[in-house]
N, C-alpha and C positions, 0 to 999 in steps of 0.2 A: 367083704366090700371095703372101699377105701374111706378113710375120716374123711368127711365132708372139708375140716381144717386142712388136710393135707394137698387136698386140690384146690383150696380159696387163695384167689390173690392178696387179698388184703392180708390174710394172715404172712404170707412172706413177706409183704412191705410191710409190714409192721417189726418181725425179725429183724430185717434191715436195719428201720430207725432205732429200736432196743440194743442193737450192737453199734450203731455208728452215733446214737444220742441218747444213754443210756438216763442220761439227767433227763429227758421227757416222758412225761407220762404220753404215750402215745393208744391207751386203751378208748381214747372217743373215736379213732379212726375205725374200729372192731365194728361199731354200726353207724357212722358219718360214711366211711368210705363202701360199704354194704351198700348202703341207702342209694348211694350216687350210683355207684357200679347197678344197681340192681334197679332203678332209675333210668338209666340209658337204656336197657335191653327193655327194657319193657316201654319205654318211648318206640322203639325200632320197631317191635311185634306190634304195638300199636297201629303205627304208621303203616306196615301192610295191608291196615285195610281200607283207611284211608285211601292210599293208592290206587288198589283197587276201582275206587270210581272217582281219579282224576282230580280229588281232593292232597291238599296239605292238611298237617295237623293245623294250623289256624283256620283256614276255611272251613274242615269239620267242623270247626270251635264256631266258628260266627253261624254256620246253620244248626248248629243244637240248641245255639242261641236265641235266633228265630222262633223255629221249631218249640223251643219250651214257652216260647209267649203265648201261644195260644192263640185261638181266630182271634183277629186275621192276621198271625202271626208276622207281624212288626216290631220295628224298636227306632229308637234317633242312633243315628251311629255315636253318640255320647256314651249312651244306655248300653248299646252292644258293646262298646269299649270294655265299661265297667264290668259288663256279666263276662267277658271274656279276659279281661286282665291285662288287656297291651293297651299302649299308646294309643289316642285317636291318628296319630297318623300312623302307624301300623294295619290300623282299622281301616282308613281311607285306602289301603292297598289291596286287602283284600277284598272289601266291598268292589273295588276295579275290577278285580280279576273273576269274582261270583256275576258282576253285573256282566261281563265279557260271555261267560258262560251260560249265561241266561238263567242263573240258579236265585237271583234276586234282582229287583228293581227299585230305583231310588224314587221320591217325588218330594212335595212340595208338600211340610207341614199344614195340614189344617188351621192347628192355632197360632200358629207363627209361622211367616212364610218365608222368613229368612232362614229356617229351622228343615232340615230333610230328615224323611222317614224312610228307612230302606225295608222292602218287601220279599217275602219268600213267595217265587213264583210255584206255577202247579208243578213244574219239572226239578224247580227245586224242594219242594215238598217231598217228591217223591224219591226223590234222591236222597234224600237224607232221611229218608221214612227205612228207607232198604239199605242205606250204607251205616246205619244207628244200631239195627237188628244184628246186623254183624259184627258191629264193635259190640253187642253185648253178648253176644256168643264168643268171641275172642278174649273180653277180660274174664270171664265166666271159664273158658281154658286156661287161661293163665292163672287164676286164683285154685282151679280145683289142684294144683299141684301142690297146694297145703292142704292139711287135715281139715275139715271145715272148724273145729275147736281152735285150731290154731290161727284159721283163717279172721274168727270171729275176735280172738284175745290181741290179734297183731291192729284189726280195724279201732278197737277198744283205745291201746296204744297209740296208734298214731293221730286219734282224733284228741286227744288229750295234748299230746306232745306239739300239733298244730295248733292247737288254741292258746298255748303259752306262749308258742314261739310268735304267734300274730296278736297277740293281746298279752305281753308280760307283765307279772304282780307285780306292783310297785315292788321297789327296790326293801329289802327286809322286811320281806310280808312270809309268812311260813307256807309250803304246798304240801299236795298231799302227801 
């Protein structure tokens, strides 16, 4: 069977920069550039299923968002912003396009009426009830292609390596 290194792109663009900028240490591309390259593809295999029912990966994201709040599965489009991570006008796009679809509806704050609450309707419930089940059967295929051991020691990793990178020690503080 062939070195896994020998078919990796990163490992030739790294060749590359060692002969052409031998002054650089270019050994954080080895898993920077893994990370991204293996980040894309697994965006893509994602997004197939998404597809599948006429969703983006954002509108996925705003109905999981829904969806995880619980009856009666609401939020303020503030709220959904923050659980999903874009811009509130990013958010007001999609909400357009879910409310278009008839997969959620907006109304009028209770406690403030300047204030909107966007709803997951029953069709969008159930839309996201059967296109969830299949994102998790699809990252569940894409994870068993590791060892479960290794699955378990890379999840260990990266949730470490995210907590520094979004919360880092003050500056000359020692890690583990």
């Amino acid at each position: 069977m062939d070195d896994p290194q020998s078919l990796d792109r990163v490992s030739g663009i790294q060749a590359d920069w060692r002969r052409e900028r031998p002054d650089v240490d270019v050994s954080p591309q080895g898993v920077i550039g893994r990370l991204h390259r293996l980040a894309g593809r697994l965006t893509e295999e994602l997004c197939l299923v998404y597809g599948q029912y006429g969703l983006s990966e954002g509108e996925f994201d705003v109905l999981c968002a829904l969806r995880r709040a619980g009856e009666p599965f609401e939020r303020a489009p503030g709220e959904l912003a923050a659980h999903t991570m874009v811009t509130t006008g990013a958010m007001t796009k999609r909400i357009d396009r879910l409310e278009r679809a008839g997969l959620v509806t907006r109304r009028r704050s209770d406690d403030d009426q300047r204030g909107r609450i966007v709803a997951l309707t029953h069709p969008g419930r159930e839309l996201i009830d059967r296109a969830f089940s299949d994102h998790m059967r699809n990252e569940r295929r894409l994870l068993d292609l590791l060892a479960p051991a290794d699955a378990a020691a890379l999840e260990t990793l990266l949730t470490t390596w995210l907590s520094r990178v979004e919360n880092p020690p003050p500056a000359g503080s020692d890690r583990d």
